[in-house]
C-alpha positions in Angstrom: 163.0 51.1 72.2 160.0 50.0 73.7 158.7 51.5 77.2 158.6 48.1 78.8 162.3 47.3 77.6 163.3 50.4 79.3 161.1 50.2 82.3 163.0 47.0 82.8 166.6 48.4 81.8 165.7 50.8 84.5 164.3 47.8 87.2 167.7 45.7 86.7 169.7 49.1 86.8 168.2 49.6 90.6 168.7 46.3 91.4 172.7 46.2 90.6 173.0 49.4 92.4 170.9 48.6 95.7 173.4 45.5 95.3 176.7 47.8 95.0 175.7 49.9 97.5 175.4 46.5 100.4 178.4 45.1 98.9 180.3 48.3 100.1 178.1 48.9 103.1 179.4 45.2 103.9 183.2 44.6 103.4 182.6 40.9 104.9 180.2 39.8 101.6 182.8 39.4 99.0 184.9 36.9 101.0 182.4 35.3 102.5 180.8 34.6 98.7 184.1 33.8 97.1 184.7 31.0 100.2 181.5 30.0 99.2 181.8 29.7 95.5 185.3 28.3 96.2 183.5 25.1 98.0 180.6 24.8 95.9 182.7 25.2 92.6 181.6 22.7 89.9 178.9 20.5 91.9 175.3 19.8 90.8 173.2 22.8 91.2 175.9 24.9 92.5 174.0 28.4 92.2 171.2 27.5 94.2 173.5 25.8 96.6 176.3 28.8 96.9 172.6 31.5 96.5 171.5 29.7 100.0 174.8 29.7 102.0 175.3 33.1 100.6 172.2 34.1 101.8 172.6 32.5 105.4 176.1 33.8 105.6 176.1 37.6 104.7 173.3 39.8 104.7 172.8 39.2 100.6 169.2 37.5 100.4 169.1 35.5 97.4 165.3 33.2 96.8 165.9 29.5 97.5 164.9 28.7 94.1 166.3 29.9 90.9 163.1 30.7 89.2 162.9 33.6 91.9 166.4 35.0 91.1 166.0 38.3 90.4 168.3 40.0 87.4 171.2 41.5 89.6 171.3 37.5 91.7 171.6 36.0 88.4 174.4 38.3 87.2 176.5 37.9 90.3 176.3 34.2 90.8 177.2 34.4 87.3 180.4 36.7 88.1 181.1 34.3 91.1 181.6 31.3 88.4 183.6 33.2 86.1 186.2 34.4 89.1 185.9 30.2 89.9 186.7 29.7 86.2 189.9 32.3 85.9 191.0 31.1 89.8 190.9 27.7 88.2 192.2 28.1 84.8 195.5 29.7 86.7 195.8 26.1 88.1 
């Protein structure tokens, strides 16, 4: 493995676990995104749009545009949608 690959293995590790540690720090986060997600489920350009109100709701900062996601926003808008697809699936 190359020392890039792991110096960025290592980067996106940090980043998930600077994000754990708020999401506990902050008990208010997960409901506040799933509400979100919940509203924004299945509209145009629903990550950016659910990554802004998440961002003005909870103390998660997520970049206005999607080109600035970092790794760990990517991966939990992208858990968001799947909870949106199994909520919706039990429908």
């Amino acid at each position: 493995m190359s020392s890039a690959n792991e110096m960025n293995k290592t980067r996106v590790i940090n980043e998930l676990r600077q994000f754990i540690k708020k999401l506990l720090q902050d008990p208010e986060i997960i409901p506040a995104s799933l509400e979100v997600a919940r509203k924004h489920y299945g509209t145009q350009n629903a990550s950016a749009v659910i990554a802004s109100e998440i961002s003005g709701l909870t103390s998660v900062k997520i970049p206005d545009d999607p080109e600035d996601f970092s790794d760990a926003d990517r991966l939990f808008l992208e858990v968001l949608k799947e909870v949106m697809d199994e909520e919706q699936a039990m429908y």
